[in-house]
N, C-alpha and C positions, 0 to 999 in steps of 0.2 A: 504494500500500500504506500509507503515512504516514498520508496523509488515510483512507481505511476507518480504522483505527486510533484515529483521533483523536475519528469520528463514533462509532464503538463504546463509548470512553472516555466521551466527555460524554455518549452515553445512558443508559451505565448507571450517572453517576455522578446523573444527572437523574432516575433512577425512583428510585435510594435518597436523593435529598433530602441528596446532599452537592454544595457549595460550596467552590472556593478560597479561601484567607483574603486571597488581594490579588489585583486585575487585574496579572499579570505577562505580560511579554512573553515567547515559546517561551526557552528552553532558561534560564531563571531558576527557580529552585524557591524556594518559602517554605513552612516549615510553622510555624505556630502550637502551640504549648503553653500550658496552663494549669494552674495551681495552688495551690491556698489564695488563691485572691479575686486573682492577679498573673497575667498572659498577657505571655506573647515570643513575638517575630516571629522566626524564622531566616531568611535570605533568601540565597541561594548564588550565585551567576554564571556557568556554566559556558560561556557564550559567549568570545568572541577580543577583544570587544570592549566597551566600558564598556555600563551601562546605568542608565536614572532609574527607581524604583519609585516610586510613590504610596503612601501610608500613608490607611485610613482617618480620621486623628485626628493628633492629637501624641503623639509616645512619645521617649523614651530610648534614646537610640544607647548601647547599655552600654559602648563602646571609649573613645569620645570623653568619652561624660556629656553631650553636647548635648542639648537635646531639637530633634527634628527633623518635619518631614509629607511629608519625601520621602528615598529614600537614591538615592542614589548608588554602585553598586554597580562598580568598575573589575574588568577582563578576569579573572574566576574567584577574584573578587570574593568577602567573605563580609560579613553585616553581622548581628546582633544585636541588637533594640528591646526595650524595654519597654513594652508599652500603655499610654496615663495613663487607661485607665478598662478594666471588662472588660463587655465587651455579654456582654447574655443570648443565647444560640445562635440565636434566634428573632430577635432584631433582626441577626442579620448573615445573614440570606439575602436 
């Protein structure tokens, strides 16, 4: 049932021409915001156990203030970037 689910999800996310904003692994969510020329990454955790995300680019860990190209997300984990540039929608498919 999971897998139908999943094959259903990515069909129909693949005829309306949407995209995830990062390769994450299952049970991590990110969603992207943008606004006035500035985009954040939210990235969640809800697994038991840590996990490393990949960032397109360098951004800003808004907790820290580091700038980072990977997070590091521990067990329900939350993390918060700042993009350092904002692609046009068409260069991120």
């Amino acid at each position: 049932e999971d897998a139908y689910v999943r094959l259903l999800l990515e069909r129909a996310c693949a005829e309306a021409d949407l995209t995830a904003p990062l390769d994450a692994p299952a049970g991590v969510e990110v969603v992207r915001r943008e606004r006035s020329g500035r985009s954040f990454l939210f990235a969640l955790n809800h697994r038991d156990e840590p996990v490393e995300v990949g960032l397109p680019g360098s951004a800003v860990e808004l907790m820290s203030g580091e700038t980072v190209d990977r997070l590091r997300l521990e067990p329900l984990g939350v993390a918060v970037v700042e993009e350092a540039f904002v692609a046009s929608p068409a260069a991120r498919r």
